[in-house]
DSSP file (Angstrom, degrees, kcal/mol; ACC not computed):
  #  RESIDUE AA STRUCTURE BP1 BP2  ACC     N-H-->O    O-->H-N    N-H-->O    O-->H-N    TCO  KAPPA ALPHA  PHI   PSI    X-CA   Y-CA   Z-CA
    1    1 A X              0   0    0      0, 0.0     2,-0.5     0, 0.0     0, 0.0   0.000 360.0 360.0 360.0 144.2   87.7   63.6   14.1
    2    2 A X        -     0   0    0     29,-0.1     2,-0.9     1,-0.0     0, 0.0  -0.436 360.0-141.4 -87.3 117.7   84.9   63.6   17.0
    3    3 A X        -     0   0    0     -2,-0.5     2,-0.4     1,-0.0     3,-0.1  -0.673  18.0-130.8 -66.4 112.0   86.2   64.2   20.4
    4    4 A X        -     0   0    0     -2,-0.9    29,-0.2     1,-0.1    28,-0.0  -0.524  38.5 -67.2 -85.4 145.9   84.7   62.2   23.0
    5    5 A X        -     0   0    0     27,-0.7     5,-0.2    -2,-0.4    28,-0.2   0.142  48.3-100.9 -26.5  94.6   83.4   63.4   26.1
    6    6 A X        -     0   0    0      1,-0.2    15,-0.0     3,-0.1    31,-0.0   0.224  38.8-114.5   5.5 167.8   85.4   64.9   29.0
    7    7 A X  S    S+     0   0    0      2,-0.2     4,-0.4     3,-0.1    -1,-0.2  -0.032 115.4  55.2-134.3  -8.4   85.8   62.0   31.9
    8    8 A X  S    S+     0   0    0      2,-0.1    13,-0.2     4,-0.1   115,-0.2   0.810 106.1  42.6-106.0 -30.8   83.5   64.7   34.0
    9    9 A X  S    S+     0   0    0     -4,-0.2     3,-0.3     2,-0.1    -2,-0.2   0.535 116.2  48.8-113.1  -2.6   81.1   64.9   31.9
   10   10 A X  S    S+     0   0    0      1,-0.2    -3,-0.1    -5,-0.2    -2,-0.1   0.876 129.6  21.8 -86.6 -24.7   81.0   60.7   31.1
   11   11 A X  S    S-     0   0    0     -4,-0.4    -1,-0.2   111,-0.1    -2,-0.1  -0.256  85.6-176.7-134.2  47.0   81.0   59.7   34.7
   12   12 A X        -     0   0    0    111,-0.3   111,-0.6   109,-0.3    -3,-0.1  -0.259  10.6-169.3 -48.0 117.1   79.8   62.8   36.4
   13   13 A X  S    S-     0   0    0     -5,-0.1     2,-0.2   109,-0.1    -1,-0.2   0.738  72.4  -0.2 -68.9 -22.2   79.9   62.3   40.3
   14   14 A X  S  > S-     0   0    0     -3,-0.1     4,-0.7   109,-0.1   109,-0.3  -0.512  71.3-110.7-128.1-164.0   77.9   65.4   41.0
   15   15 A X  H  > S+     0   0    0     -2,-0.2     4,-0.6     2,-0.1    -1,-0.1   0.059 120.9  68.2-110.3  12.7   76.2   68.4   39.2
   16   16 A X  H >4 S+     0   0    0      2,-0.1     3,-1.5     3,-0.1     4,-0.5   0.896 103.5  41.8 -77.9 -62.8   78.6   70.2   40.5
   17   17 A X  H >> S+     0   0    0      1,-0.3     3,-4.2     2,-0.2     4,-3.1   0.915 113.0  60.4 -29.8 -70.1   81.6   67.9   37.7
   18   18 A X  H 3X S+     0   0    0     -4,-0.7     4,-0.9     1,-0.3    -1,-0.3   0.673 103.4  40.5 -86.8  12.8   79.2   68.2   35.2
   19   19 A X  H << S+     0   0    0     -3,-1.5     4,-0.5    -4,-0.6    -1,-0.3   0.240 110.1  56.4 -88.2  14.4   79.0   71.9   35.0
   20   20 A X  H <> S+     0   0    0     -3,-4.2     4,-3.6    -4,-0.5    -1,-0.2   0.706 114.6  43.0 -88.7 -50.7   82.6   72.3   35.3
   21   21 A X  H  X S+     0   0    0     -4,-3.1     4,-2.6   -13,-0.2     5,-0.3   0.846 112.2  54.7 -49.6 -26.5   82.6   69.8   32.0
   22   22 A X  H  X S+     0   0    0     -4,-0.9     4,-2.1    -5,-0.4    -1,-0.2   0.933 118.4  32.8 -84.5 -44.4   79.8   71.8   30.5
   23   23 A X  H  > S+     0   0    0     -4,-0.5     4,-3.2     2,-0.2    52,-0.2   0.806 110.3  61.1 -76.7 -32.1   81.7   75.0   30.8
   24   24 A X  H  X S+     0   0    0     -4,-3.6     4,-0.6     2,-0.2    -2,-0.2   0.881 104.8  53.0 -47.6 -48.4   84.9   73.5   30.3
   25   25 A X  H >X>S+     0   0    0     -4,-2.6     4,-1.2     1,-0.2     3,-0.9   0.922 107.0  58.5 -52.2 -52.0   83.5   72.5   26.7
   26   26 A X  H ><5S+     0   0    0     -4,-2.1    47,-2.2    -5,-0.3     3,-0.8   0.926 103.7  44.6 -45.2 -59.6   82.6   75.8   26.1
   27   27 A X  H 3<5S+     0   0    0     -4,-3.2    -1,-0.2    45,-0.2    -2,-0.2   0.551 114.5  45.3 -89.9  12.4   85.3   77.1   26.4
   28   28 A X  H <<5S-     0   0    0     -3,-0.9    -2,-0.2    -4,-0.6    -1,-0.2   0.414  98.7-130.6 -53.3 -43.5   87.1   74.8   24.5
   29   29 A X  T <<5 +     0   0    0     -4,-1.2     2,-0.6    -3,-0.8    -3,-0.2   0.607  52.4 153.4  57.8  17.9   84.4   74.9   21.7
   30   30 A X     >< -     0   0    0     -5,-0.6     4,-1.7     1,-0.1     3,-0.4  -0.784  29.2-165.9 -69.7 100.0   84.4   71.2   21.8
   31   31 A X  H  > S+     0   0    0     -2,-0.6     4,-2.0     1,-0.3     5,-0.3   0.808  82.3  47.8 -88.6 -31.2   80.8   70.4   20.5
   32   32 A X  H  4 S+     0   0    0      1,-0.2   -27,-0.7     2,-0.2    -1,-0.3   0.496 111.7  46.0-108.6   6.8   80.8   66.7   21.5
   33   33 A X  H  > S+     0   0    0     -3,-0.4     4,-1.4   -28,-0.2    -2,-0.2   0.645 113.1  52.6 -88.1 -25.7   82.1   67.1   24.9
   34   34 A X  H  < S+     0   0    0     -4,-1.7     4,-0.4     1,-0.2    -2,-0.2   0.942 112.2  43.3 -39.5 -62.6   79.5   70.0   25.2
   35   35 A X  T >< S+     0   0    0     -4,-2.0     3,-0.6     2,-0.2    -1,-0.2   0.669 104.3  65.3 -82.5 -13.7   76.5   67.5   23.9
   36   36 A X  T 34 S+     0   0    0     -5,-0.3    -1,-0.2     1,-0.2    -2,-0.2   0.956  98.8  58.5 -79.0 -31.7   78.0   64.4   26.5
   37   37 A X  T 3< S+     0   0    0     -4,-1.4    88,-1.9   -16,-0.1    -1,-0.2   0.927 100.5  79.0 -54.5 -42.7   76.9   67.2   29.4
   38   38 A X  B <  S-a  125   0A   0     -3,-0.6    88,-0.2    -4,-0.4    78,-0.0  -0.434  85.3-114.8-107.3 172.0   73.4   66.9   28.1
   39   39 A X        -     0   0    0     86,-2.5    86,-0.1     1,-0.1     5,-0.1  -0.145  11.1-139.1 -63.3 178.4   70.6   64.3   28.5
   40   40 A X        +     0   0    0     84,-0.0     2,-0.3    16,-0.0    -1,-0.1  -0.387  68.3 123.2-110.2  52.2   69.4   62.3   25.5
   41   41 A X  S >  S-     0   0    0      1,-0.1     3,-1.1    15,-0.0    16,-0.2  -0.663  71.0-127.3 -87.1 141.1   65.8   62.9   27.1
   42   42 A X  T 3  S+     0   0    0     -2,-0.3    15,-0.3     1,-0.2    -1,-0.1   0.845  98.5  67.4 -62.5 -36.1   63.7   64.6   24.4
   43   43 A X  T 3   +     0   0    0     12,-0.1    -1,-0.2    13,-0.1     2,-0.2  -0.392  66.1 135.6 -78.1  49.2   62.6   67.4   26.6
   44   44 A X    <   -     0   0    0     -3,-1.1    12,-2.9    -2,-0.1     2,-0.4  -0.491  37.8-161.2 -78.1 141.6   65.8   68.9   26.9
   45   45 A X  E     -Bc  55 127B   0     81,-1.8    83,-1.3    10,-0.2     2,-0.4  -0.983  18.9-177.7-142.5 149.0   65.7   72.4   26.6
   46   46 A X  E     -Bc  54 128B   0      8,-2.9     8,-2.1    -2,-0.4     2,-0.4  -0.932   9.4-175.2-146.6 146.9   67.6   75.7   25.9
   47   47 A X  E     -Bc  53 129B   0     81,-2.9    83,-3.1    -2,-0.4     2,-0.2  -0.957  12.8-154.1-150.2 125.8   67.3   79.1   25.6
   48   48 A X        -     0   0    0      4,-0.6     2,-0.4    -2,-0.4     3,-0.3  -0.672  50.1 -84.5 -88.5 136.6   70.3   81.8   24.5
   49   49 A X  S    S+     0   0    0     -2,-0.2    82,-0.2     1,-0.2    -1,-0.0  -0.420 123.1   4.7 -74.4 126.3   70.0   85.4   25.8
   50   50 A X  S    S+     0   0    0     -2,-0.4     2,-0.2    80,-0.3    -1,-0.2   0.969 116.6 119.0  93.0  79.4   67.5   87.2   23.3
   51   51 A X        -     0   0    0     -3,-0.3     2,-0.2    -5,-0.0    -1,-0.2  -0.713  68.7 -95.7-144.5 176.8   67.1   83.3   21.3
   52   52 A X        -     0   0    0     -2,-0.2     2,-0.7    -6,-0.0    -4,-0.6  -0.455  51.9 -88.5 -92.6 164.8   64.1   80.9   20.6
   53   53 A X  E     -B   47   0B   0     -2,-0.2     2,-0.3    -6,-0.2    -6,-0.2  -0.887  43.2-149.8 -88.1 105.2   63.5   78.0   23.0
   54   54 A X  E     -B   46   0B   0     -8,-2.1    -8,-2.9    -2,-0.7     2,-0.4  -0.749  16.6-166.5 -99.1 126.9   65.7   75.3   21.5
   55   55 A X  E  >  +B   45   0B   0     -2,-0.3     4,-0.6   -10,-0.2   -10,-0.2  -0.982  50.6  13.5-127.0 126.5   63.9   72.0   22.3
   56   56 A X  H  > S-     0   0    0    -12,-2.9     4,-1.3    -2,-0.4     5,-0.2  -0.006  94.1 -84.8 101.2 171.8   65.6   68.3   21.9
   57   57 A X  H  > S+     0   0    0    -15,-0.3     4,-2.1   -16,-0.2    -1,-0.2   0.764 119.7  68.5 -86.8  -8.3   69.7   67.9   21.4
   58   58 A X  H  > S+     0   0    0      1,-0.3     4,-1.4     2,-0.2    -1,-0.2   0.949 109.9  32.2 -66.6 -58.5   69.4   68.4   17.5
   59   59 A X  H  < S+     0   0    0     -4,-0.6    -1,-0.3     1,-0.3    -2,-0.2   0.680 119.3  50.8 -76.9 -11.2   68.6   71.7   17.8
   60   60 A X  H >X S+     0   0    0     -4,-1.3     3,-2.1     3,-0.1     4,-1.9   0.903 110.2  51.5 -64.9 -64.8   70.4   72.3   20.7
   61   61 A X  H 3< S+     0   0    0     -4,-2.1     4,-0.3     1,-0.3    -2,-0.2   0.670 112.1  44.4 -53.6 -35.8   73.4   70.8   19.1
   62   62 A X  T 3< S+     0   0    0     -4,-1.4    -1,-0.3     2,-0.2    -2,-0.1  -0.310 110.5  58.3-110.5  22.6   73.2   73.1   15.7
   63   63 A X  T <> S+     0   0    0     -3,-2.1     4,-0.9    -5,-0.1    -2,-0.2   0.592 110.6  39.5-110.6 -31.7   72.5   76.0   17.9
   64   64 A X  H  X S+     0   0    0     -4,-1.9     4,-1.6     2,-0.2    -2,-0.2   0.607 114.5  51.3 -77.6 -17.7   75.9   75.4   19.7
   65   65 A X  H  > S+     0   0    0     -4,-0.3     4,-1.0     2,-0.2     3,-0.4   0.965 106.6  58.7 -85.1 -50.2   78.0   74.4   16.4
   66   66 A X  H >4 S+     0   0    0      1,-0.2     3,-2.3     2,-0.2    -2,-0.2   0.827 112.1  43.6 -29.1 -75.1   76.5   77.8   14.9
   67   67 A X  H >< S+     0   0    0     -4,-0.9     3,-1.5     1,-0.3    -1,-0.2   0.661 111.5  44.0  -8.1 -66.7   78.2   79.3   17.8
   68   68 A X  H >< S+     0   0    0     -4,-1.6     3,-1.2    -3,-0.4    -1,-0.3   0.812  90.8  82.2 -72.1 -16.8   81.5   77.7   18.0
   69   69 A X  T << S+     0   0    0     -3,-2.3    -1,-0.3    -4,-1.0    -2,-0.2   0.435  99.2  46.9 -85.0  22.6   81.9   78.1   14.1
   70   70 A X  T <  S-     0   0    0     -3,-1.5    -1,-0.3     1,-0.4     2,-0.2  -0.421 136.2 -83.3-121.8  46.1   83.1   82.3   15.5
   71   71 A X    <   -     0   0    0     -3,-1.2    -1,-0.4   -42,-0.1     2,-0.4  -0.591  62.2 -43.9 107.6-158.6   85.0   80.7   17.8
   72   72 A X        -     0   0    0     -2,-0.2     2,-0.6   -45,-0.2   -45,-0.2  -0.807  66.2-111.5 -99.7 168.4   84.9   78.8   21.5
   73   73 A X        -     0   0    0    -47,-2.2     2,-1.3    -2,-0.4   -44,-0.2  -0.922  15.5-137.9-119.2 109.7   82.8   81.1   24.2
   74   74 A X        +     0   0    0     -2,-0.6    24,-2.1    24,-0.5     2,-0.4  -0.543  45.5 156.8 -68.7  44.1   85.0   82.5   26.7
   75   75 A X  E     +D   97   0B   0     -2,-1.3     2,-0.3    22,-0.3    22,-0.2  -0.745  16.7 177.0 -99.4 107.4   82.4   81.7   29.8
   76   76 A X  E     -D   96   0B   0     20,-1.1    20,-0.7    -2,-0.4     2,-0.3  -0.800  26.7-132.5-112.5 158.5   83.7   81.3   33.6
   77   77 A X  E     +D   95   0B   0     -2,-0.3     2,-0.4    18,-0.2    18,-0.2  -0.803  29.2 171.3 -86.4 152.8   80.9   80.8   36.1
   78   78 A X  E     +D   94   0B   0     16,-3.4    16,-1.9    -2,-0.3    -2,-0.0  -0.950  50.5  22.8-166.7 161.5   80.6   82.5   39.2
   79   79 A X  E     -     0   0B   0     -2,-0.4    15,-0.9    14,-0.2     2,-0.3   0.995  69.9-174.3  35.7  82.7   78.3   83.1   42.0
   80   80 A X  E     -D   93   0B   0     13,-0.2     2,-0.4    -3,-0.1    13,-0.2  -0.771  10.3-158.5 -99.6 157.0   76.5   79.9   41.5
   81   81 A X  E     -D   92   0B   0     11,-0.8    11,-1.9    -2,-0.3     2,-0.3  -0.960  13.7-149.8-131.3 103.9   73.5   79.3   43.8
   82   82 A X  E     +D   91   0B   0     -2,-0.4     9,-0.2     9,-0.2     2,-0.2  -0.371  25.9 177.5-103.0 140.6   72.5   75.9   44.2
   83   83 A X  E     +D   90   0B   0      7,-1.3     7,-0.8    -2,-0.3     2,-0.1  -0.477  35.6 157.3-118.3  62.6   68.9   74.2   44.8
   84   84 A X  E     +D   89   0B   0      5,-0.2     2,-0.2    -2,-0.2     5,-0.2  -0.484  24.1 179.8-110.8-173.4   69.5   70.2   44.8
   85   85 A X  E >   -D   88   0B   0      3,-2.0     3,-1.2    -2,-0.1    -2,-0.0  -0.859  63.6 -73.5-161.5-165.1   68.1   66.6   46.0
   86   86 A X  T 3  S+     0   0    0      1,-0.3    -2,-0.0    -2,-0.2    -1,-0.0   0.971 126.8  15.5 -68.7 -41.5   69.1   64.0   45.6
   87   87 A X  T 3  S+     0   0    0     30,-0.1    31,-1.7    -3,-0.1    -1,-0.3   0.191 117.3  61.3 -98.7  35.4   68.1   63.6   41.6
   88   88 A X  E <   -DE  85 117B   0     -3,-1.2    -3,-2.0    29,-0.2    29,-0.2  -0.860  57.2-177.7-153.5 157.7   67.5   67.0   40.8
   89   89 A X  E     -DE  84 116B   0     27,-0.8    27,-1.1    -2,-0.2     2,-0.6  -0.804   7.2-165.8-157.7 134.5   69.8   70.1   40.8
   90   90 A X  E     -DE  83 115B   0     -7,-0.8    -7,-1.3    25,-0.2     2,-0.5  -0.947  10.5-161.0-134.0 111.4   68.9   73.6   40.0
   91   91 A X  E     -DE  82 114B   0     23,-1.8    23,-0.9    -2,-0.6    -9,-0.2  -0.804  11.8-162.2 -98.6 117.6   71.9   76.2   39.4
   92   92 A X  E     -D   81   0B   0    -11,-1.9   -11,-0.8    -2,-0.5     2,-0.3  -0.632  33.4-177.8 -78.7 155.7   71.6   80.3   39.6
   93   93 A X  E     -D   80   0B   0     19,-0.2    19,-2.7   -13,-0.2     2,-0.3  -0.738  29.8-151.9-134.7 125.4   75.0   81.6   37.5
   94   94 A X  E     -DF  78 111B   0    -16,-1.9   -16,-3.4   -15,-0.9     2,-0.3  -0.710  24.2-148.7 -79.2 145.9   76.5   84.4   36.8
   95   95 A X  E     -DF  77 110B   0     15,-1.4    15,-2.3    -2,-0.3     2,-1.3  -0.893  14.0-151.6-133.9 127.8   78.4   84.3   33.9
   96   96 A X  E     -D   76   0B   0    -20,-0.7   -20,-1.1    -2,-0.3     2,-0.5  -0.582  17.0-165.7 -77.3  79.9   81.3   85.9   33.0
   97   97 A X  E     -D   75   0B   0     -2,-1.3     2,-0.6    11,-0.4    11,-0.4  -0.580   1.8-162.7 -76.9  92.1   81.4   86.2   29.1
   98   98 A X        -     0   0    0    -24,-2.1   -24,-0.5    -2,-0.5     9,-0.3  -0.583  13.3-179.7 -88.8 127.6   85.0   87.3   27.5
   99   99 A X        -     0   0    0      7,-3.6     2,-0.4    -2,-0.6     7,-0.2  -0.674  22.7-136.8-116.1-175.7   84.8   88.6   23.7
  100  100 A X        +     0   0    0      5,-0.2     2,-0.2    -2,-0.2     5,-0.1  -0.946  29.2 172.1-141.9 125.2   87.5   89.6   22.0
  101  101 A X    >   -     0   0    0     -2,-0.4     3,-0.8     3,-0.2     4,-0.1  -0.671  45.3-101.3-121.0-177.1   87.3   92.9   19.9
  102  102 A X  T 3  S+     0   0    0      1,-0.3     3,-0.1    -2,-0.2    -1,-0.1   0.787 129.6  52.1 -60.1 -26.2   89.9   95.2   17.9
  103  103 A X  T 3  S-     0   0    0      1,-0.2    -1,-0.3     0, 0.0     2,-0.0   0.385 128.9-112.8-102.1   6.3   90.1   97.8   20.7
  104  104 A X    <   +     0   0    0     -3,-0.8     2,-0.2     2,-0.0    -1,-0.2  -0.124  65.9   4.6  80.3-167.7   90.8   94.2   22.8
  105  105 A X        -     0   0    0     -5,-0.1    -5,-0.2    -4,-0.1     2,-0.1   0.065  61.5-172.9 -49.0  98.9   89.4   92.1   25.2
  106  106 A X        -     0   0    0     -2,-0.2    -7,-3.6    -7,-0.2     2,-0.4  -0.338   9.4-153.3 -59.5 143.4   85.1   93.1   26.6
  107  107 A X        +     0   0    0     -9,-0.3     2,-0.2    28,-0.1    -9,-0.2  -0.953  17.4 171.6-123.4 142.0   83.4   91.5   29.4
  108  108 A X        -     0   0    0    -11,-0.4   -11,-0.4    -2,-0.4     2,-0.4  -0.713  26.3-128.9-141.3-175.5   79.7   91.2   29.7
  109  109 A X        -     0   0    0     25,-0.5    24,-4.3    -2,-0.2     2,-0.5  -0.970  16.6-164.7-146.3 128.7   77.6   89.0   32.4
  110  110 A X  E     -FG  95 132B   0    -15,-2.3   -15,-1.4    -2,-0.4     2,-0.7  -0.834  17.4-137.9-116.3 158.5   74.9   86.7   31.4
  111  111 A X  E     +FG  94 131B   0     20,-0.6    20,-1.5    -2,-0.5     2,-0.3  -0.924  30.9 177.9-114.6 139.1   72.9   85.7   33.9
  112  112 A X  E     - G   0 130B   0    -19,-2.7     2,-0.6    -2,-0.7    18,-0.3  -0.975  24.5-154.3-146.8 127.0   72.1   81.7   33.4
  113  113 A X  E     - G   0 129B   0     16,-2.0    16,-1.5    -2,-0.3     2,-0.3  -0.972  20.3-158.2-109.3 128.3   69.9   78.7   35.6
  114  114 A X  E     -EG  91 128B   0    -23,-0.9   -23,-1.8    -2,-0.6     2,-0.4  -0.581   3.6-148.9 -46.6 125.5   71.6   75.2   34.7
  115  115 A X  E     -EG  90 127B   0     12,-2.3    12,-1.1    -2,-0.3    11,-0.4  -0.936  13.5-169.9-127.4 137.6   69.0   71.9   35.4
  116  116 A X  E     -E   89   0B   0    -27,-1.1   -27,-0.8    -2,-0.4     2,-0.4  -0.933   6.0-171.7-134.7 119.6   71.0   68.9   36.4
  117  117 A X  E     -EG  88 124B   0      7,-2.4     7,-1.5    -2,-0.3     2,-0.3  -0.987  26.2-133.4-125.5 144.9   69.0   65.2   36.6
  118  118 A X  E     - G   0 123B   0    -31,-1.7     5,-0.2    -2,-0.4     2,-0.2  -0.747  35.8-177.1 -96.4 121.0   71.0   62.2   38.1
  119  119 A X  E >   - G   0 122B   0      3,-7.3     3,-0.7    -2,-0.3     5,-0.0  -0.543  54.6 -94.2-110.8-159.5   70.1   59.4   35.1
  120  120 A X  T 3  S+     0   0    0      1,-0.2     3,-0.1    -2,-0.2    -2,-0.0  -0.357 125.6  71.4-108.7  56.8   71.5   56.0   35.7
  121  121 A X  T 3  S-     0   0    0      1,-0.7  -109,-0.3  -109,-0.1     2,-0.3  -0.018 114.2 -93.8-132.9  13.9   74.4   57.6   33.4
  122  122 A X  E <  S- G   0 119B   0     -3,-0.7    -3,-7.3  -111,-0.1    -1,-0.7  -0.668  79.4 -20.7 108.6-169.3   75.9   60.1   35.9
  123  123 A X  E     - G   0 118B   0   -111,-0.6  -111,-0.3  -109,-0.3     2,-0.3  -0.381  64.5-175.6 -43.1 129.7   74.8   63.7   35.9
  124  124 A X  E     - G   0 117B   0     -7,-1.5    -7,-2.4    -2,-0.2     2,-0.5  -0.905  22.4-127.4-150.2 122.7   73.1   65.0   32.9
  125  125 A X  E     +a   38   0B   0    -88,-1.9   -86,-2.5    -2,-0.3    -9,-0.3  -0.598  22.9 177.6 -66.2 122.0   71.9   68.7   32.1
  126  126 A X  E     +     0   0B   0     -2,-0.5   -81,-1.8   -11,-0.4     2,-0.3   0.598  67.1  21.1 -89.8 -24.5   68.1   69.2   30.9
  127  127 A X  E     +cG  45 115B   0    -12,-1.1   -12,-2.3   -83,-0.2     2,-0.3  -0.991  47.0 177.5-161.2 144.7   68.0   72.7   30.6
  128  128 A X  E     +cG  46 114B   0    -83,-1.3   -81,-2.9    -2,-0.3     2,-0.5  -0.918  11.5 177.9-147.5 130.3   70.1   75.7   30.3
  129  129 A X  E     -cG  47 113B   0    -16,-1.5   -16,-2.0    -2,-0.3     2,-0.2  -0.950  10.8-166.9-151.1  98.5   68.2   79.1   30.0
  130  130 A X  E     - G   0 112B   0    -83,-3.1     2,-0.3    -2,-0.5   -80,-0.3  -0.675   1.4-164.7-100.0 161.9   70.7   82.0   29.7
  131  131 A X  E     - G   0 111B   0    -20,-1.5   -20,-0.6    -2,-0.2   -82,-0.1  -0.934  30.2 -99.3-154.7 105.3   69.3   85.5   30.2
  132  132 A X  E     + G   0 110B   0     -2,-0.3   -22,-0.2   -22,-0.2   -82,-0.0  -0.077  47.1 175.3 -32.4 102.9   71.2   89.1   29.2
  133  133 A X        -     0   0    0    -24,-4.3     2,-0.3     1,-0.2   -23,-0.2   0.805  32.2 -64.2-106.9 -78.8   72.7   90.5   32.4
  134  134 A X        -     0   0    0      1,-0.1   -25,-0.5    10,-0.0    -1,-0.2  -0.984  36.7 -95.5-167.9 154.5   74.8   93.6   32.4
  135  135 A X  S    S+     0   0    0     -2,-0.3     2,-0.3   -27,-0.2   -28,-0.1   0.489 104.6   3.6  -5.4 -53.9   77.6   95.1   31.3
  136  136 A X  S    S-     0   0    0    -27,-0.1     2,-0.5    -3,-0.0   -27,-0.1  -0.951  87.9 -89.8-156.0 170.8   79.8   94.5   34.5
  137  137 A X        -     0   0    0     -2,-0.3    -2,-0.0     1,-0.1   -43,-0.0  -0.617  36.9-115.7 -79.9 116.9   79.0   92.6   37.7
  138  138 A X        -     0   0    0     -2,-0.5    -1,-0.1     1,-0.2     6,-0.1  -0.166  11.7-134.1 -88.1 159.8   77.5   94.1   40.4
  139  139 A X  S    S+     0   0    0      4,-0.1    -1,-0.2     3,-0.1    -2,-0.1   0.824  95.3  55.2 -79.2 -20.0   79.8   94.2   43.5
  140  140 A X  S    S-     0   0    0      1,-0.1     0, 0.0     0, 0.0     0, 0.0   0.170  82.8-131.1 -65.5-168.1   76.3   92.9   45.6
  141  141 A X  S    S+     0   0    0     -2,-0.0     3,-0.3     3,-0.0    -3,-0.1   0.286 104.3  49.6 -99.3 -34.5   74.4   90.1   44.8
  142  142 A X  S    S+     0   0    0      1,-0.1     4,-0.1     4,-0.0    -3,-0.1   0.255  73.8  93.5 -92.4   9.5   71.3   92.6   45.0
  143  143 A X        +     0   0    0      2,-0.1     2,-0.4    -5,-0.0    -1,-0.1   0.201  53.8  99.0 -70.5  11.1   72.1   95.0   43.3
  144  144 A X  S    S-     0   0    0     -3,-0.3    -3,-0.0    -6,-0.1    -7,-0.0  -0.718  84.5-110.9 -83.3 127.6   70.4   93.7   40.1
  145  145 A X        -     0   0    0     -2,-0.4     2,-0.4     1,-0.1    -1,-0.1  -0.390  30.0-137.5 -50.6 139.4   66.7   95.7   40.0
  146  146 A X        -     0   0    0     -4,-0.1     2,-0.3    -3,-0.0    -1,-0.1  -0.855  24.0-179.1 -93.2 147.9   63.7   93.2   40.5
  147  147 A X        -     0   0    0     -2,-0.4     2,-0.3     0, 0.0     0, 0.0  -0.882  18.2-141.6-138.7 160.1   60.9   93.8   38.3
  148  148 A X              0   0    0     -2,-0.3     0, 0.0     0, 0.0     0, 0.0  -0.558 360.0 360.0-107.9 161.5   57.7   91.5   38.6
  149  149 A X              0   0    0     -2,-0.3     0, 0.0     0, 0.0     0, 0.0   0.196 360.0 360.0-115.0 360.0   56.1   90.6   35.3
């Protein structure tokens, strides 16, 4: 039976609620509270560290059920860095990735920006574009190398 969407992510007040829903789902593995966090704009988009560019909620949706079918994804945020206005929000996150192996629990850090648009439905995510960060968290905030491209 289909769950329906977290109460954060149906009447998000902020983009702060719905990334607490968005993450909450995650780690839950709850695929239809997951998809009420995203728009049903066509150019929603998504991107998995080392993935293809997943464009529109189908594929988005069947990228994330692939996903949950190993389980729900152990994911905290942390050190979010926020950009908004009034209808826009643009989120920096570390993310804190828990796996679970035979020798017992791993951590990694994925590095992730969140896009938030205020519809006239709450809060809604347009883009989530996660990015391979490291091994453990570094104790700075700068202490990740920049490279230019």
């Amino acid at each position: 039976m289909p769950k329906t969407p977290t109460l954060a992510a149906t009447s998000a007040a902020s983009a702060d609620d719905l990334e607490a829903a968005f993450y909450e789902a995650l780690q839950l593995g709850d695929i239809e509270s997951l998809m009420g966090c995203w728009s049903d704009d066509d150019e929603v988009f998504c991107v998995h560290p080392g993935g293809p560019r997943l464009l529109g909620q189908v594929a988005i949706r069947a990228a994330f059920e692939q996903m949950f079918a190993n389980g729900a994804i152990h994911a905290t945020p942390a050190r979010v860095r926020k950009v908004e206005s009034i209808a826009s929000a643009v989120h920096s996150v570390l993310e804190r990735i828990e796996v679970l192996t035979t020798e017992g629990p791993r951590h990694a850090f994925v590095l992730a920006t969140n896009v938030y648009h205020k519809t006239p439905h709450g809060w809604r995510m347009v883009a989530h574009h996660a990015s391979p960060g490291s091994a453990h968290a570094p104790d700075e905030p700068g202490e990740y190398p920049q490279t230019l491209h």
